[in-house]
N, CA, C and O of each residue as an XYZ file, in Angstrom:
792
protein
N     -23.367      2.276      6.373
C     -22.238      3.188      6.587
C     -22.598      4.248      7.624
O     -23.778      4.519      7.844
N     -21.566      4.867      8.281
C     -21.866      6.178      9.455
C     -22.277      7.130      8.361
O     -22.296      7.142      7.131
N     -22.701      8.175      9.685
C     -23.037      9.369      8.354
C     -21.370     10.130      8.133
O     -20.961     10.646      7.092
N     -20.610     10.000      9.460
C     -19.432     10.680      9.523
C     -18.234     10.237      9.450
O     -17.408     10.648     10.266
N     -17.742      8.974      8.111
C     -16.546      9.006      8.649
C     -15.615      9.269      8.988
O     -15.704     10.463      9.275
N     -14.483      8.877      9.213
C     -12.958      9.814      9.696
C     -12.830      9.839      8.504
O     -13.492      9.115      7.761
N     -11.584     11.032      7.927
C     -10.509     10.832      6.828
C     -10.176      9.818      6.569
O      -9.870      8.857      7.275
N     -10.231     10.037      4.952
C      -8.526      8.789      4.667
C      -7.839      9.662      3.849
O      -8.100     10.472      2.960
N      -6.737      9.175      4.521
C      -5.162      9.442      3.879
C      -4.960      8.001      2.990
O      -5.664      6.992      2.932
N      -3.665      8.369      2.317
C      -2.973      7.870      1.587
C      -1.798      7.390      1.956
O      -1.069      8.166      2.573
N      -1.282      5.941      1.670
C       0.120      5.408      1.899
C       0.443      4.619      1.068
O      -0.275      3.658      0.790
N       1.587      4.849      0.493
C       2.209      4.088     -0.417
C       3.506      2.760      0.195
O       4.697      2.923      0.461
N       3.212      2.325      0.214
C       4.393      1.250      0.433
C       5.533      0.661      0.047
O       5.646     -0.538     -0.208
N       6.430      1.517     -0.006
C       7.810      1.299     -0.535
C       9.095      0.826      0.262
O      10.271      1.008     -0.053
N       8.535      0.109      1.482
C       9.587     -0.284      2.858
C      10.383     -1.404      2.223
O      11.565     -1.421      2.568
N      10.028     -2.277      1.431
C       9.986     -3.785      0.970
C      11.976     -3.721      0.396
O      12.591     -2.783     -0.109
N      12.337     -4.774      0.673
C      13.524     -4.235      0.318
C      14.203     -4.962     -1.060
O      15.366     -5.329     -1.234
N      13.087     -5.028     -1.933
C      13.459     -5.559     -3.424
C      14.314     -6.593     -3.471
O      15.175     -6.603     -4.352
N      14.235     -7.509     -2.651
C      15.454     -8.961     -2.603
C      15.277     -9.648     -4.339
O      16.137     -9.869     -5.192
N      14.133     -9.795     -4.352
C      14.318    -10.895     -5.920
C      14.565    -10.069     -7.186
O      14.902    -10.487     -8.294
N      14.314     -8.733     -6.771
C      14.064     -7.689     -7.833
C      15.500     -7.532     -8.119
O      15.851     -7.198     -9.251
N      16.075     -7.676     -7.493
C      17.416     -6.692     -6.865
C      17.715     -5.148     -7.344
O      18.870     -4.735     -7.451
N      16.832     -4.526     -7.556
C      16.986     -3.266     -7.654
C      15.828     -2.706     -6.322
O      15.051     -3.364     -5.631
N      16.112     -1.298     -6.349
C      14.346     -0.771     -6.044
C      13.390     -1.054     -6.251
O      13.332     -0.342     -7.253
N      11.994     -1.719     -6.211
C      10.706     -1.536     -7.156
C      10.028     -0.514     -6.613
O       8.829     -0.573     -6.885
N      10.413      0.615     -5.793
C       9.811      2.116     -5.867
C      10.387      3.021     -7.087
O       9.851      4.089     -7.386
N      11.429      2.551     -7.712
C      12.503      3.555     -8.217
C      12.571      2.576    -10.158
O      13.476      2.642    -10.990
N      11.672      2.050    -10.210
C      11.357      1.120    -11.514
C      10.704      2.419    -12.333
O      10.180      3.362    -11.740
N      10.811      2.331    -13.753
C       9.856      3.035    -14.405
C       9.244      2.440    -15.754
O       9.703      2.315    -16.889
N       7.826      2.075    -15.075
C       7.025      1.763    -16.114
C       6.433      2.417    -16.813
O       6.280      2.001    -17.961
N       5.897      3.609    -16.462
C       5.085      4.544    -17.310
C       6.189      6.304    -17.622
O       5.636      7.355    -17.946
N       7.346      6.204    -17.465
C       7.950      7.610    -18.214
C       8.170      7.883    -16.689
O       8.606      9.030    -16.584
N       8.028      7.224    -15.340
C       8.573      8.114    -13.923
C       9.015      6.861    -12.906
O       8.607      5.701    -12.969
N       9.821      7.343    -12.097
C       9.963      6.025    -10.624
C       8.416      5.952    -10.588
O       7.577      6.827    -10.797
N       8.268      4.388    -10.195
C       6.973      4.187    -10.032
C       6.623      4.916     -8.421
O       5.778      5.807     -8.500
N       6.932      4.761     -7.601
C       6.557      5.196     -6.172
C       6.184      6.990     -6.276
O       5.536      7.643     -5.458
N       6.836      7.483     -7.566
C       6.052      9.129     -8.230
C       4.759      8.777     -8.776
O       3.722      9.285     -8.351
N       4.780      8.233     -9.367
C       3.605      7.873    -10.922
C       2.506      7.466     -9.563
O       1.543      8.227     -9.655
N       2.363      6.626     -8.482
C       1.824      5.795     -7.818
C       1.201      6.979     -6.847
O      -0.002      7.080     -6.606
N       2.307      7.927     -6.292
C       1.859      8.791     -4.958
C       1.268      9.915     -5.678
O       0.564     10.622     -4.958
N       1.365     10.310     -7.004
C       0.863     11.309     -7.530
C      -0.818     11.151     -7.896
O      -1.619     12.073     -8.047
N      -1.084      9.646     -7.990
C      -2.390      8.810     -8.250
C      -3.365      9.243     -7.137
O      -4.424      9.872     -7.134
N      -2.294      8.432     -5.816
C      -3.179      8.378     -4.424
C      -3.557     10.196     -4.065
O      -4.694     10.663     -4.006
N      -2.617     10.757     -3.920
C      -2.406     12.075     -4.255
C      -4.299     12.450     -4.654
O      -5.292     12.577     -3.938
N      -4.098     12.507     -5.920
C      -5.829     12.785     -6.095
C      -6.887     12.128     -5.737
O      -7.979     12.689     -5.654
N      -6.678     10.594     -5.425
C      -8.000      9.828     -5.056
C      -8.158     10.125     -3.236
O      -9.326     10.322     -2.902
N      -7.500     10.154     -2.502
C      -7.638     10.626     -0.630
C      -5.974     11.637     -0.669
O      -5.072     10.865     -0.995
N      -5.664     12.475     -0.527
C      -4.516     13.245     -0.066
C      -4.982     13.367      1.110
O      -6.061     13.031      1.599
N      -3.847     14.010      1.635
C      -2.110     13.968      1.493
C      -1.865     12.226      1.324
O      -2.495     11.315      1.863
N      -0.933     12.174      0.555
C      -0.433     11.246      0.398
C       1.362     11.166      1.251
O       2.223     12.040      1.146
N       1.470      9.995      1.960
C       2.932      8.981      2.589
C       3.336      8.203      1.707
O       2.782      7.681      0.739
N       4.633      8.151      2.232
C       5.355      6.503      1.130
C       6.135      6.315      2.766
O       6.565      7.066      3.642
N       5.985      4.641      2.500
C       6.604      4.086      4.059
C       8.133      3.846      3.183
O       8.256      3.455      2.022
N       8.918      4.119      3.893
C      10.475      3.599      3.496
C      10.961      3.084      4.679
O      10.473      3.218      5.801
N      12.338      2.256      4.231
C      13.637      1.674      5.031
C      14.046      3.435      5.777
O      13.563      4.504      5.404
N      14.891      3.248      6.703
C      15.974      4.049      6.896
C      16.955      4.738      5.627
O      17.140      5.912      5.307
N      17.535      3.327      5.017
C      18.276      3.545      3.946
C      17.465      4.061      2.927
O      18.109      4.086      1.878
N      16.291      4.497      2.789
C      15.851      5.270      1.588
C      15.731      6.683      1.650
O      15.394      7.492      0.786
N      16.045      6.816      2.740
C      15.479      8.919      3.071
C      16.525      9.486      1.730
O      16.112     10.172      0.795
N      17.829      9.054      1.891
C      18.398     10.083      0.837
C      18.176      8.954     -0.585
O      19.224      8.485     -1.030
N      17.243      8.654     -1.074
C      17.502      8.092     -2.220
C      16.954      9.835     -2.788
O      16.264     10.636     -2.156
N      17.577      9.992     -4.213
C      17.214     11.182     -5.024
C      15.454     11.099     -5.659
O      14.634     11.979     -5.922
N      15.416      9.563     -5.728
C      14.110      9.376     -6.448
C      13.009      9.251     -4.934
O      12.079      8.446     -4.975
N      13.137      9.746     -4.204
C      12.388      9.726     -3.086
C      11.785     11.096     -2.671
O      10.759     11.179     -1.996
N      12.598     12.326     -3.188
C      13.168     13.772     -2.765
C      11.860     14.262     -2.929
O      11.556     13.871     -4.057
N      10.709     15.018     -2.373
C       9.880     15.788     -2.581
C       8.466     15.210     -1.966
O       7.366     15.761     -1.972
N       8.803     14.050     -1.485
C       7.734     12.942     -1.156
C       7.763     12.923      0.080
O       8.802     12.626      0.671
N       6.309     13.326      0.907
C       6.369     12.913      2.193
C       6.437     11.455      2.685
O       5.647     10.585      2.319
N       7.745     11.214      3.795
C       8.302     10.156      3.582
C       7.727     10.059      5.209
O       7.680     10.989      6.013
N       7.394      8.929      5.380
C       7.160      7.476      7.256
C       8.710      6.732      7.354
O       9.290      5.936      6.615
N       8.886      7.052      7.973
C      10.029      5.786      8.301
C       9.285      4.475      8.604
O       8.277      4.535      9.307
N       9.613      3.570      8.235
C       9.477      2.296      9.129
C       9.841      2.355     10.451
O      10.897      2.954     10.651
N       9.292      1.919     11.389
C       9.544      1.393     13.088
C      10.400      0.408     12.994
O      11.365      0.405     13.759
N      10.224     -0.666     12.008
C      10.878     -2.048     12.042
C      11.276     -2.473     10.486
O      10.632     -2.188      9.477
N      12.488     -3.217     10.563
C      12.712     -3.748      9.044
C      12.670     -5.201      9.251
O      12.692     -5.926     10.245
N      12.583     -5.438      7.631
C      11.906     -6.822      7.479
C      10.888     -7.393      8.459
O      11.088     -8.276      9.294
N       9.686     -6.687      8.190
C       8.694     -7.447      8.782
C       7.659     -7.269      7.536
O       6.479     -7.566      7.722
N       7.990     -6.898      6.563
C       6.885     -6.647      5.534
C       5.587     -5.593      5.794
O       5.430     -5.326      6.986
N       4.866     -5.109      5.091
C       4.166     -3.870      5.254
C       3.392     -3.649      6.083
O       2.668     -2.653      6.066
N       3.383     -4.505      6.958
C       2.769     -4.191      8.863
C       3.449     -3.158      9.237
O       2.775     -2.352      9.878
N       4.936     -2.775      9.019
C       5.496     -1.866      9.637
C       4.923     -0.230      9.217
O       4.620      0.749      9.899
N       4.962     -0.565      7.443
C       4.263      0.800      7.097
C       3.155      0.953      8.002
O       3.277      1.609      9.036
N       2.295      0.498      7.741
C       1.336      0.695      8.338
C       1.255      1.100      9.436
O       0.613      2.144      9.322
N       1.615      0.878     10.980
C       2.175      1.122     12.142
C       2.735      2.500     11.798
O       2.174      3.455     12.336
N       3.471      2.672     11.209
C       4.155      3.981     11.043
C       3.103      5.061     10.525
O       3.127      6.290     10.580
N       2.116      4.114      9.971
C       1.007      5.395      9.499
C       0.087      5.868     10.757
O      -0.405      6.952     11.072
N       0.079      4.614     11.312
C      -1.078      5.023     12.177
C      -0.532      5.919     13.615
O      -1.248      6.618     14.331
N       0.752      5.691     13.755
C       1.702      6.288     14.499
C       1.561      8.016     14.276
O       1.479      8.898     15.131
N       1.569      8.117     12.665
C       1.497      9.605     12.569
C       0.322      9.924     12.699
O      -0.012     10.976     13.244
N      -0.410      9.164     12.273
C      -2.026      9.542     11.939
C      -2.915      8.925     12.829
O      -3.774      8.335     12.173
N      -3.088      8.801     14.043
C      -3.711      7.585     14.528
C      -5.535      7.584     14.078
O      -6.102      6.543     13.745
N      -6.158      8.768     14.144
C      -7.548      8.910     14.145
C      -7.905      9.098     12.753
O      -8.894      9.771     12.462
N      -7.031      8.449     11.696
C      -7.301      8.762     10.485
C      -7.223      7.183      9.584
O      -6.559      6.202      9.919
N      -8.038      7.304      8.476
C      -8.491      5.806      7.573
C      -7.060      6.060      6.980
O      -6.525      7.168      7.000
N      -6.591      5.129      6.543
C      -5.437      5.260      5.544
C      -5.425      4.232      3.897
O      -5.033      3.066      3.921
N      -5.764      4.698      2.979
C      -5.426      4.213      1.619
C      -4.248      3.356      1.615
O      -3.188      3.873      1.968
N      -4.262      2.033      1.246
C      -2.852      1.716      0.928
C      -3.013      0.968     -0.050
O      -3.904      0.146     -0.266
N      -1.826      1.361     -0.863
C      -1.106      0.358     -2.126
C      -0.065      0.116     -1.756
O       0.358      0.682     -0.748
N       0.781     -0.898     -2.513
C       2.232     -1.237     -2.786
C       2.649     -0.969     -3.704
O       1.916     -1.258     -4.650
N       3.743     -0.415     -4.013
C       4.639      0.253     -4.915
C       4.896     -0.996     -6.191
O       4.990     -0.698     -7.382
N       4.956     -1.981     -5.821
C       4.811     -3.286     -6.519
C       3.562     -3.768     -7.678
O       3.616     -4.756     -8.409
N       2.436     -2.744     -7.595
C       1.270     -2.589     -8.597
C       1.569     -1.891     -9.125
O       1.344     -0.805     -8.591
N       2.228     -1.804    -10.411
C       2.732     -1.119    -11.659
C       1.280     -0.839    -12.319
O       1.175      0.195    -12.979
N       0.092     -1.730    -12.183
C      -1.029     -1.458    -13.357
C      -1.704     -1.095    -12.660
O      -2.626     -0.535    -13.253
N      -1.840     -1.067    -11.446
C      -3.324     -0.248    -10.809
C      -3.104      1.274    -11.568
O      -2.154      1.938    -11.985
N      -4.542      1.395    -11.482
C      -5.584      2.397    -11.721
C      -6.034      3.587    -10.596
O      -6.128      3.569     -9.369
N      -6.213      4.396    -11.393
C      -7.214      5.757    -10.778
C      -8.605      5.018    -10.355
O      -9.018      5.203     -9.210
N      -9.188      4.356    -11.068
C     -10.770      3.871    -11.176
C     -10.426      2.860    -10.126
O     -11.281      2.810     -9.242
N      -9.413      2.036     -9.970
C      -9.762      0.980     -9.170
C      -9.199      1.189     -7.567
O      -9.181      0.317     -6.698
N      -8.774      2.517     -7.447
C      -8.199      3.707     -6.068
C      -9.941      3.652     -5.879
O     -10.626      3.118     -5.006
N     -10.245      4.292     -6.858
C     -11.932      5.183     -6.640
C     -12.967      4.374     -6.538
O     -14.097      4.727     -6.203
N     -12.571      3.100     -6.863
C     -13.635      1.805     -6.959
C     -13.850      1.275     -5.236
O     -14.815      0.773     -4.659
N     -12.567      1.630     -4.805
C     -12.522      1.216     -3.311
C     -12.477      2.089     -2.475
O     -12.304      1.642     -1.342
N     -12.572      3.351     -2.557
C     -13.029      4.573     -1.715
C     -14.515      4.614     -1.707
O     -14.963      4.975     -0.619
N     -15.398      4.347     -2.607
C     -16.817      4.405     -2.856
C     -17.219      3.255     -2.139
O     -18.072      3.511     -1.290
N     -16.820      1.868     -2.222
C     -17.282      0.638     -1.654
C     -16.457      0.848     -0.235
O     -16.411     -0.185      0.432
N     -15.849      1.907      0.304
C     -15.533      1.636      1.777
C     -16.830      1.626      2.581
O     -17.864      2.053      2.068
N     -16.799      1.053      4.080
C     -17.421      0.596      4.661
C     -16.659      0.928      6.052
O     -16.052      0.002      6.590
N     -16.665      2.462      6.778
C     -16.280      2.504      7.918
C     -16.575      1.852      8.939
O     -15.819      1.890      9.909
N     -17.963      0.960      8.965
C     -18.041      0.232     10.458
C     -16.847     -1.178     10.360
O     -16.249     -1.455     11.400
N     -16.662     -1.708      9.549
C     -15.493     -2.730      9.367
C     -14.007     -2.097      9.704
O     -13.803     -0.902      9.915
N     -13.080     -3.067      9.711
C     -11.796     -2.709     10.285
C     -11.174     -2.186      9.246
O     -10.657     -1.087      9.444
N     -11.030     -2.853      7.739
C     -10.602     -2.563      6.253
C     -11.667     -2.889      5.862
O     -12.636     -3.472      6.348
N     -11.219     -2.127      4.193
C     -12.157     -2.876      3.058
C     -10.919     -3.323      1.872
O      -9.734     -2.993      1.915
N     -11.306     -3.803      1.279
C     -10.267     -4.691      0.801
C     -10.837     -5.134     -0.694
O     -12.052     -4.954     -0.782
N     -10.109     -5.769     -2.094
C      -9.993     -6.207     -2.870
C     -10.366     -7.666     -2.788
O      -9.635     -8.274     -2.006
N     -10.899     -8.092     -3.122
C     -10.625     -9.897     -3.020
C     -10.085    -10.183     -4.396
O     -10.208     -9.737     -5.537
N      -9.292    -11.330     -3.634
C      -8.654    -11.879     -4.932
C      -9.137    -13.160     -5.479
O      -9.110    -14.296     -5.005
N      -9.547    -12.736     -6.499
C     -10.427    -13.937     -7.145
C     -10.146    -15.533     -7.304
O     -11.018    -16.394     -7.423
N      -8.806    -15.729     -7.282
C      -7.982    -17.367     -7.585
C      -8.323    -17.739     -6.121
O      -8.826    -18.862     -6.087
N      -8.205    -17.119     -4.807
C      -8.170    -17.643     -3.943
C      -9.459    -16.762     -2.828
O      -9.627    -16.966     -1.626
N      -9.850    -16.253     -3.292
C     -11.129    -15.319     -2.239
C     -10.498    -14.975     -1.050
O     -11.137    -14.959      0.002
N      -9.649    -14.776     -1.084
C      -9.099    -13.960      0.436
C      -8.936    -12.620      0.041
O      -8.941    -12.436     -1.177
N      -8.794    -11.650      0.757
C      -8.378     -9.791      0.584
C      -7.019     -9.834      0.103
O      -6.237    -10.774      0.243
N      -6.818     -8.787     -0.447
C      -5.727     -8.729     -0.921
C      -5.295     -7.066     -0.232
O      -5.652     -5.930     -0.545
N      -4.344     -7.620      0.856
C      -4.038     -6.803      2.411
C      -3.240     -5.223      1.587
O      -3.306     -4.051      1.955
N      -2.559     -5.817      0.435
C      -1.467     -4.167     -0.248
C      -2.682     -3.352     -0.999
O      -2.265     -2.674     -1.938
N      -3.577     -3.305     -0.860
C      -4.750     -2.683     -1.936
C      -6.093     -2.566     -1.248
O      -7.156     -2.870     -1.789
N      -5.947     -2.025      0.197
C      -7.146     -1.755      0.582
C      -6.849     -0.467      1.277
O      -5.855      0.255      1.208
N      -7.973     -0.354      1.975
C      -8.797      0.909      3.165
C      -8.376      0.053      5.192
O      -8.941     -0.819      5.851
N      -7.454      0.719      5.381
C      -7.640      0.091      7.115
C      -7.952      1.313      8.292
O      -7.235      2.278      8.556
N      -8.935      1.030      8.748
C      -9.855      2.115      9.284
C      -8.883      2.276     11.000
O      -8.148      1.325     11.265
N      -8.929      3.104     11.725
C      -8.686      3.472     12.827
C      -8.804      2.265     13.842
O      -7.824      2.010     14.543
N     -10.124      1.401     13.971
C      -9.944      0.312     14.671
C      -9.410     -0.697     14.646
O      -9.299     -1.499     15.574
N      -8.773     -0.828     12.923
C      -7.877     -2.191     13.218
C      -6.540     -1.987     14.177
O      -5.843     -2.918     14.580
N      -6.329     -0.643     14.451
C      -4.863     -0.423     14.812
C      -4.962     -1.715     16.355
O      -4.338     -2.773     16.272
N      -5.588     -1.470     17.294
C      -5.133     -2.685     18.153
C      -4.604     -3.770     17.697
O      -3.512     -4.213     18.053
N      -5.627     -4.450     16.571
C      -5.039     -5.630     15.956
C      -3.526     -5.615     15.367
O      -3.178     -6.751     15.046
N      -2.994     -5.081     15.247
C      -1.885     -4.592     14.239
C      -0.895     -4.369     15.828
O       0.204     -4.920     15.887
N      -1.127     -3.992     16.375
C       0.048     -3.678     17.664
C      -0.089     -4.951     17.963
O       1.003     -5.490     18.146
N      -1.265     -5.852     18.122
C      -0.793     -7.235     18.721
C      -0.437     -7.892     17.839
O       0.215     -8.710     18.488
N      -0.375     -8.093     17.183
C       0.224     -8.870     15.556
C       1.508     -8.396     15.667
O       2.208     -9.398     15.518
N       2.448     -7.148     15.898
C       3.447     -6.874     16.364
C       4.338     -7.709     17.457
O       5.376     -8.357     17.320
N       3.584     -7.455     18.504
C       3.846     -8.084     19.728
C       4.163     -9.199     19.673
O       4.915     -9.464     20.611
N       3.895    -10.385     18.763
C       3.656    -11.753     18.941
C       3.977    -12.022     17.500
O       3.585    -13.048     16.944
N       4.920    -10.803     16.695
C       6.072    -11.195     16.063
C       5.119    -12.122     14.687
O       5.885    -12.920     14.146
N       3.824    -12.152     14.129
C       2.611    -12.406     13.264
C       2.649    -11.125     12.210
O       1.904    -10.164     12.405
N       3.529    -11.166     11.121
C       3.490     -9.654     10.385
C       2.818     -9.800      9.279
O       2.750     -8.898      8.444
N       2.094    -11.255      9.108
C       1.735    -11.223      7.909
C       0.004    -10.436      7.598
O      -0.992    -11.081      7.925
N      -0.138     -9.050      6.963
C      -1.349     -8.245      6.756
C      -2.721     -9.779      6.467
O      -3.923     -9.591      6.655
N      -2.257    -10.866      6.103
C      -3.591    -11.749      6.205
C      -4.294    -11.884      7.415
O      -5.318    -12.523      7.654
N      -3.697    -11.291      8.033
C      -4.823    -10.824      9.628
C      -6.268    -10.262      9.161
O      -7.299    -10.533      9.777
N      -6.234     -9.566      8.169
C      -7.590     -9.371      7.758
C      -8.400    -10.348      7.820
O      -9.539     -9.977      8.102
N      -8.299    -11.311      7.692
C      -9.434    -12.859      7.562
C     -10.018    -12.860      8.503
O     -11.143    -13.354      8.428
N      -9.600    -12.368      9.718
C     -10.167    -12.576     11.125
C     -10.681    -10.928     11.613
O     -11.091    -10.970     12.773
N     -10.722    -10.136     11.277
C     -11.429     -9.328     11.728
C     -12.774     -8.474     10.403
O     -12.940     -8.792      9.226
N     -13.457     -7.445     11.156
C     -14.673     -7.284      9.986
C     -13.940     -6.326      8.960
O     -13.187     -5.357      9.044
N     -14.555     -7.105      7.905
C     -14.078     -6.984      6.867
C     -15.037     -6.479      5.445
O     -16.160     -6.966      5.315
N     -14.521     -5.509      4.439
C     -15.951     -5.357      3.576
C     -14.496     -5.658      2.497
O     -13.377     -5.163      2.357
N     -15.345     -6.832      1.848
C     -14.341     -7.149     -0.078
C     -15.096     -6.303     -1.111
O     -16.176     -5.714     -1.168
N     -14.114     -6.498     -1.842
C     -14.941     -5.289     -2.896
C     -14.220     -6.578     -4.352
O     -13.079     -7.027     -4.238
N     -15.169     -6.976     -5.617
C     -14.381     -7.808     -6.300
C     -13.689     -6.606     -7.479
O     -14.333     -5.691     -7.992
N     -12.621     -6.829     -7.652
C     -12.207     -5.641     -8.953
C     -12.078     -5.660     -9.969
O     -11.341     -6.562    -10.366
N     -12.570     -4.890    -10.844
C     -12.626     -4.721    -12.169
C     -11.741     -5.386    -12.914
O     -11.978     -5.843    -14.032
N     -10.935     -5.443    -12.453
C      -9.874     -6.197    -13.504
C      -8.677     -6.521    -12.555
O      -8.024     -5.648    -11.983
N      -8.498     -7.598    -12.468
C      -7.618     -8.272    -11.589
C      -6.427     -8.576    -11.850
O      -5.892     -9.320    -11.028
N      -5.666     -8.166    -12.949
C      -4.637     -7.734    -13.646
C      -4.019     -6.773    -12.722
O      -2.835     -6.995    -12.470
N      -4.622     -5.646    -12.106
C      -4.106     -4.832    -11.437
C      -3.545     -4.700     -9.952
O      -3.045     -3.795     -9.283
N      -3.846     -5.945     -9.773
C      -3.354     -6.490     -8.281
C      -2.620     -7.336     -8.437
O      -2.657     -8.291     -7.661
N      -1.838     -7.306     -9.320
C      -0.716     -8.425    -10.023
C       0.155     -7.728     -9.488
O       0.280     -6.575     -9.902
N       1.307     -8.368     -8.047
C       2.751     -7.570     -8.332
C       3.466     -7.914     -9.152
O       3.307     -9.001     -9.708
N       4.325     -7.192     -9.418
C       5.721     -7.321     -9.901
C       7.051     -7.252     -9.204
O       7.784     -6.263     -9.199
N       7.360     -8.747     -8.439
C       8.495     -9.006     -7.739
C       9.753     -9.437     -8.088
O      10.730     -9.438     -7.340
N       9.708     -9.921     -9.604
C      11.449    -10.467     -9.903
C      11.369     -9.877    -11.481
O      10.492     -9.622    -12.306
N      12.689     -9.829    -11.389
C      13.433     -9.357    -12.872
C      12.249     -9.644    -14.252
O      11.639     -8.898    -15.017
N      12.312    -10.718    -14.113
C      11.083    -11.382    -15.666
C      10.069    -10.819    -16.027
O       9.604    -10.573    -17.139
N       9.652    -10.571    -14.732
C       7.871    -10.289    -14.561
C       8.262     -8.700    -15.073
O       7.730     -8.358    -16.129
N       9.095     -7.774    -14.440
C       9.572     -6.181    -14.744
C       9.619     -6.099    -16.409
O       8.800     -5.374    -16.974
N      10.690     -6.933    -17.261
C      11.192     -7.188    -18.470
C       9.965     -6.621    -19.382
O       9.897     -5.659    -20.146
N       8.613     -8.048    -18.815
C       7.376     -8.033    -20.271
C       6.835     -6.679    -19.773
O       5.688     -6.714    -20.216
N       6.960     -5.525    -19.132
C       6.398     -4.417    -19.046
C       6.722     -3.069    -18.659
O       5.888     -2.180    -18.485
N       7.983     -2.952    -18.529
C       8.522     -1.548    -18.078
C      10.054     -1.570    -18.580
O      10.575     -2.487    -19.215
N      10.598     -0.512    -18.214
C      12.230     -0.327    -18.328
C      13.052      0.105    -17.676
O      12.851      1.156    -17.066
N      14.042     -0.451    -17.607
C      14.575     -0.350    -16.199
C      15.575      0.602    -16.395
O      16.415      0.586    -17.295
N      15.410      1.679    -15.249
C      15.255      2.886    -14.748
C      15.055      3.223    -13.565
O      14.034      2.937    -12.939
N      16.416      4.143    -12.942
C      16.227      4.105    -11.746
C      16.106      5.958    -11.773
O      16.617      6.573    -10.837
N      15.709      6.392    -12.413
C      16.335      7.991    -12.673
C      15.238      8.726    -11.703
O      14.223      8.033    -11.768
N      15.059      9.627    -10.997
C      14.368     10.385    -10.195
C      14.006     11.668    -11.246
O      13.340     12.623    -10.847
């Protein structure tokens, strides 16, 4: 590791526009709050200041109100755009990211991957155990991946598995339960209640 790295900030990822869900899944409440609160209040203590990337159409949601909000640059391209938008504000800074879609992540497993970062790599990342690749919504992306990410733009490639190809530090996680999203109605049902209240 350097002796000096840059900052990291925090970004939450709430751009996604809940198609199977058909509600919000920033605005879900599993634990007593909209999750994208419960989630930014987390990142919040593990790297602050904490972002949430949104649509256009989310600035006036009520359950959004108090939260420093990124616009997206682009819709429907999936969370390449957050990202871009982070590094847009932030360019010389590491950025934390989750997806609003991890209802069970953890404080410990935020802090599990701030400790195992590795600034000379581009991210550090989660691996996911069924398939050993990173798991792109639950890592660290350091200042130098940003080139990669503008050309992945360019050439219209939005999918964050770009990680495979550049340096990379995995970290395996404690419990892999917590990198489970939650994308359609069923999966929401066996664990939260639906709630859109701010």
């Amino acid at each position: 590791m350097t002796e000096n790295p840059v900052k990291v900030q925090s970004l939450v990822l709430a751009g996604g526009a809940s198609t199977r869900m058909g509600i919000d899944k920033a605005l879900l409440n599993y634990h007593g709050e909209p999750q994208v609160r419960r989630l930014a209040a987390m990142m919040e203590r593990a790297a602050g200041p904490v972002y949430v990337s949104v649509r256009r159409s989310q600035l006036g949601e009520p359950g959004f109100q108090g939260l420093r909000l990124l616009c997206d640059q682009a819709e429907n391209i999936g969370p390449l755009a957050g990202l871009l938008a982070a590094f847009t504000h932030e360019p010389g800074c590491a950025w934390l990211v989750a997806a609003v879609d991890l209802p069970w992540i953890s404080a410990a497993t935020l802090e599990r991957l701030l400790k195992a970062r590795d600034p000379v790599c581009f991210a550090t990342a989660y691996r996911i155990p069924e398939t050993d690749l990173p798991e792109p919504v639950c890592a660290i992306y350091e200042p130098a991946i940003l080139p990669v990410l503008e050309r992945a733009m360019e050439r219209k490639r939005y999918s964050l598995m770009l990680l495979r190809d550049v340096p990379l530090k995995l970290v395996d996680p404690l419990d892999e339960r917590e990198l489970r999203g939650v994308n359609e109605p069923g999966q929401f049902r066996g664990g939260g209640s639906w709630s859109t209240d701010a």
